[in-house]
N, C-alpha and C positions, 0 to 999 in steps of 0.2 A: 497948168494941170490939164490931163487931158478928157474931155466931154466921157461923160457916162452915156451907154445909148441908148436906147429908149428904152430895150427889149429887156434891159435887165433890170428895169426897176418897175416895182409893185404901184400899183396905182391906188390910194386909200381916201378913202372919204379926207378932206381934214378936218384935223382936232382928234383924230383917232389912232391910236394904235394896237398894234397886234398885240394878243396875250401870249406869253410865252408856252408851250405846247411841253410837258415834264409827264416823261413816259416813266411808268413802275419800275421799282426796282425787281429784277426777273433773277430770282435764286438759280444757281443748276441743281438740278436735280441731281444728286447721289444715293443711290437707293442702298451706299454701304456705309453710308456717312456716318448714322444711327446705328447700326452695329459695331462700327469701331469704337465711335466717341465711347459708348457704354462701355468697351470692355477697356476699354483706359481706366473709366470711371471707377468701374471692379474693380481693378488692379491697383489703383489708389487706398481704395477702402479698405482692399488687404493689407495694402503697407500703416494703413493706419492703428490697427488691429496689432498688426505684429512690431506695432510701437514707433515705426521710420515716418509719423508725422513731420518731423522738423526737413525734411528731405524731399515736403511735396509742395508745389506752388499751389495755393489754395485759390490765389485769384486765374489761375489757367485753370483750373476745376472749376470753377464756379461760373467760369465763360464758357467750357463745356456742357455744361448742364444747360445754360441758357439757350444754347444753339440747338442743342438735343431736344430741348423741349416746342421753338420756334421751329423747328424741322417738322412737326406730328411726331415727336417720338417719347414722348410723355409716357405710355404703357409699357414701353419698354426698356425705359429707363427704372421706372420706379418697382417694376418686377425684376429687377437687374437687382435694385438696394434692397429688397425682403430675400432674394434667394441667396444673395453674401452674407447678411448678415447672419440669416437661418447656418449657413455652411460653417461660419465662422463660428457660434457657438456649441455647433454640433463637436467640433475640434476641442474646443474650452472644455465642453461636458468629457470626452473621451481622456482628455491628461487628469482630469480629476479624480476620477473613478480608478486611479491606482491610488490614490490617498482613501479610499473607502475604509482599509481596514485600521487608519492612522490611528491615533488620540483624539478625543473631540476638541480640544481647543482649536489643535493643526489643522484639522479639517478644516474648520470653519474660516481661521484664518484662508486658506488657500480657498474656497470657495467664493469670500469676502473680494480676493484678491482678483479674483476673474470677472466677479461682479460690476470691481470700480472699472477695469479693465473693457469691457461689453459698456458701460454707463457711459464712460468717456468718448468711446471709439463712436456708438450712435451719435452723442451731440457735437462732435467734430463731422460725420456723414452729412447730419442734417443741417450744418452749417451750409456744407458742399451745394447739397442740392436745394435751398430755399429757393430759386426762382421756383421748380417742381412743385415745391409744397403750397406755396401762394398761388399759383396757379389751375396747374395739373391737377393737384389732391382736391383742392374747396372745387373745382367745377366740375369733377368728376367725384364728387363726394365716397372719396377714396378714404379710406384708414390713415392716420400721421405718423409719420416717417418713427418719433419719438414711439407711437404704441405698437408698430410695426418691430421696434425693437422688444420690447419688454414682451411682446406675445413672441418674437423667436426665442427670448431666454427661457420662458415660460415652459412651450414647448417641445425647448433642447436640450435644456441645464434641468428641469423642475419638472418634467415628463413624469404621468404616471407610473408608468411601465419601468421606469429609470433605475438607478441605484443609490444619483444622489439623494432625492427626491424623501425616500424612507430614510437614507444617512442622516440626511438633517433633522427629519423629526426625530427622528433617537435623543440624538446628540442634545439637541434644546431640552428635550425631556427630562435627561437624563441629569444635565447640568440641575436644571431647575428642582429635580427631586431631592438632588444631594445638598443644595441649598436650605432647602426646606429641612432637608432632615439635620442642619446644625452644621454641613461642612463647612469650611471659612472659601468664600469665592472671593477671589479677587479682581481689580476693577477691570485691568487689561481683559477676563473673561467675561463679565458682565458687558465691555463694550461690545465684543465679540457677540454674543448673544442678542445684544439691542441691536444691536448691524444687520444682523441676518434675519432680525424682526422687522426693521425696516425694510430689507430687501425684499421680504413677501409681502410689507400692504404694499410696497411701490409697484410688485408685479400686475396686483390686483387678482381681477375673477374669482374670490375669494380663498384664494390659495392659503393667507394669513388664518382665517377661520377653521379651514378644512386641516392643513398642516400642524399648525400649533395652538390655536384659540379652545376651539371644542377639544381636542383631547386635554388640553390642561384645566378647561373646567370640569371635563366628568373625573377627573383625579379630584379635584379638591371636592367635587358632591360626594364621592367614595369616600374620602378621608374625614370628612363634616358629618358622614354621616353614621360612620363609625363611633366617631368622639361621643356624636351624639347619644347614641345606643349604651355607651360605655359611663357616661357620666350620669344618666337617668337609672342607670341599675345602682350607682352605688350611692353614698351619703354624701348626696352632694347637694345643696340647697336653690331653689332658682334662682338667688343673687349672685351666689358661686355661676351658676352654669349660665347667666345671661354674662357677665365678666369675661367669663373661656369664651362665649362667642365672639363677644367685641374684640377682644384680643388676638383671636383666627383670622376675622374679617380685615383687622385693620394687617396683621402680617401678610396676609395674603395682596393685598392689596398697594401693600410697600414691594412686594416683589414684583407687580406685575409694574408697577413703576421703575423697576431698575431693568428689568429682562422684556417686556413686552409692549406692547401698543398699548398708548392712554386711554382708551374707550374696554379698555377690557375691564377698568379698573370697578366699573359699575357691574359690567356682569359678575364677576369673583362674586363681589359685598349680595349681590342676589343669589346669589347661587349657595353662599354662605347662610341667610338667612330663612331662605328655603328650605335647606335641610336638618340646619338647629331649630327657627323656631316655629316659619309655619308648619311644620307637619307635626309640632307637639303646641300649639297653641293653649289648646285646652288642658292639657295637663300642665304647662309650665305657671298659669293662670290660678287656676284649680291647688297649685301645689301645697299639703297639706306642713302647717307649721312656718312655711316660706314665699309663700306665694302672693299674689296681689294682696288677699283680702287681709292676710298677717303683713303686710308691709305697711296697709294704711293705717293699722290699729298700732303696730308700732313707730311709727312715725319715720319709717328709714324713706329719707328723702330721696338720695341719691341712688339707691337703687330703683323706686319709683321712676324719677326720671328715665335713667338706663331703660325700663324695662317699656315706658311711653316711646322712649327713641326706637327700639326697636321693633316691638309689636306694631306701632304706628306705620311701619316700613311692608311690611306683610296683611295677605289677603286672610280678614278674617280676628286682625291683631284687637283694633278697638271697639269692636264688636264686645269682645269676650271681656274686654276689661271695663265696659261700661255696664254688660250685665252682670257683674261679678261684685263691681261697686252699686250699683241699685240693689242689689240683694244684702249688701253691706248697711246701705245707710237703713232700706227696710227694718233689717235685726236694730239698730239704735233707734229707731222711733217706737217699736214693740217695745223694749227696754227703757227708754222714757216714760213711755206711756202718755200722762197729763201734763207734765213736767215741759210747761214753755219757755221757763229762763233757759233750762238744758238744752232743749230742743233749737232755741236760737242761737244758743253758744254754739252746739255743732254743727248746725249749718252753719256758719260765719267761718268756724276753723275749717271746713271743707270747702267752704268756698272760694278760700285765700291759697288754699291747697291748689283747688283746681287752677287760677291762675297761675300761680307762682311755679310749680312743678310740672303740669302737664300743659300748659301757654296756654290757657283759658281754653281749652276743648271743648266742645259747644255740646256735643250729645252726652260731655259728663254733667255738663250745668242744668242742662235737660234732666236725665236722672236726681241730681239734686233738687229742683223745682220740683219733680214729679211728688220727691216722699216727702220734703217738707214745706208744704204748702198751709 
């Protein structure tokens, strides 16, 4: 072998050696890198939209997004996916609105249909761009991708100013009245109708409220309160007309279960009760021949009950019926007089009452204690 020479070897302490020296990795700079990759990424999300998913490599999109975002290009990727998606539904809303003057089921069907169409298309986007969303979105406490879609559909399909927007509450309306009024609806419509009820609390901002919630409660306060008016004019008894309420309430309330969102179910049953019995409390109480004080003297159980269920539900309900019974038991102590075998026989039977019929109600036991002491 031949001698190394001096000059070319490093002279080191021994026992020691050098650390190895690992310089950064150094990007190039393309300052058009971020404008292409995104308008790829666009032109994917269109093809997604117009259905040619199976056509797109989703792991080459989703290496794009990562590079976009490891680039600084995070703003303008993710304003890249609100301005397609807005574009995209603006498209949806415009073929729709030649079905405006359809049938309501069709409508609703093709509206439904654009719906799952926009729903799908987002959660295949935001597959795309998740490095974006875990990143980019929570550190820049950005909007997510998913509410970014539902506020375009929002404000492109569901626009106030729009034509679906009034189409749809018609149509729900409409269905629902003719339901009401005894037409036979069938399930296929009724799904239709629960879809498109879905589709507005999923939008949210209380579109579900504003569109269909409140306009189908002031129909049913109009319609309750009509009944109402109608059955206190004629011969009709307060067992009769607490019976029509529970049976409005509970139909009402069957509908909003097949046509609308489960939390409505509470407001109807109040809205119902408000307008049949608190605003006639004192008269359905007071009612002469039928009322409280003629139910306990004739012993009708089950309307008693009825009448505890409901009043008990309303401002004002066991108020009237506790001083309506105190003025009862009064009249049967006056009528007594001395008489305290009687006297303890009817408290014992009103006591067993108040248990057994109104679940031991504490301000009627009060009244009872009160007069026969």
């Amino acid at each position: 072998m031949y001698p190394i020479p001096a000059h070319a070897t490093v002279q080191r302490p021994p026992g020691r050696r050098a650390a190895p020296r690992i310089q950064p990795f150094k990007r190039v700079a393309d300052p058009d890198f971020v404008l292409r990759t995104c308008l790829t990424l666009s032109s994917a999300f269109r093809q997604i939209y117009a259905g040619n998913a199976e056509d797109l490599n989703f792991e080459s999109l989703y290496r794009c997004t990562y590079n976009v975002c490891i680039g600084h290009g995070g703003e303008v990727l993710y304003t890249q996916v609100a301005t397609t998606m807005a574009a995209e539904v603006e498209k949806l809303a415009g073929s729709l609105e030649n079905t405006a003057s359809a049938p309501d089921d069709e409508f609703l069907r093709e509206l439904l249909s654009r719906w799952k169409k926009h729903s799908n298309a987002v959660t295949m986007i935001r597959d795309v761009v998740m490095y974006m969303e875990r990143t980019f979105v929570v550190n820049r406490h950005k909007v997510p991708v998913r509410e970014l879609g539902l506020r375009a559909w929002r404000d492109g399909m569901l626009r106030p100013d729009g034509e679906v927007r009034p189409r749809l509450q018609t149509a729900l309306l409409e269905m629902v009245g003719r339901e009401r009024g005894g037409e036979a609806v069938d399930v296929p419509l009724c799904d239709l109708m629960a879809g498109a009820t879905k589709m507005l609390v999923e939008v949210g901002d209380g579109l579900y409220e504003e569109v269909l919630e409140e306009p189908f409660l002031n129909e049913v306060r109009r319609l309750c309160a009509g009944e109402s008016a109608r059955l206190l004019t004629s011969p009709c008894g307060c067992g009769e007309y607490l019976r029509t309420v529970e049976s409005m309430m509970d139909a009402e309330k069957a509908r909003v279960s097949r046509c609308l969102d489960a939390r409505t179910e509470d407001k109807v049953a109040a809205a119902v009760l408000t307008e049949m019995v608190e605003k006639n409390v004192a008269r359905l109480v007071g009612m002469e021949g039928s009322g409280f004080a003629s139910m306990l003297v004739d012993g009708m159980y089950w309307d008693l009950i009825r009448m505890h269920r409901l009043l008990g539900r309303v401002q004002g309900g066991v108020p009237a019926m506790r001083d309506c019974m105190n003025a009862h038991f009064q009249e049967i102590r006056n009528t007594a007089g001395d008489d305290e075998r009687l006297l303890s026989r009817e408290k014992e039977r009103y006591r067993e009452m108040i248990n057994g019929v109104f679940r031991g109600e504490v301000s009627f036991h009060a009244a009872l204690d009160s007069c026969f002491t």
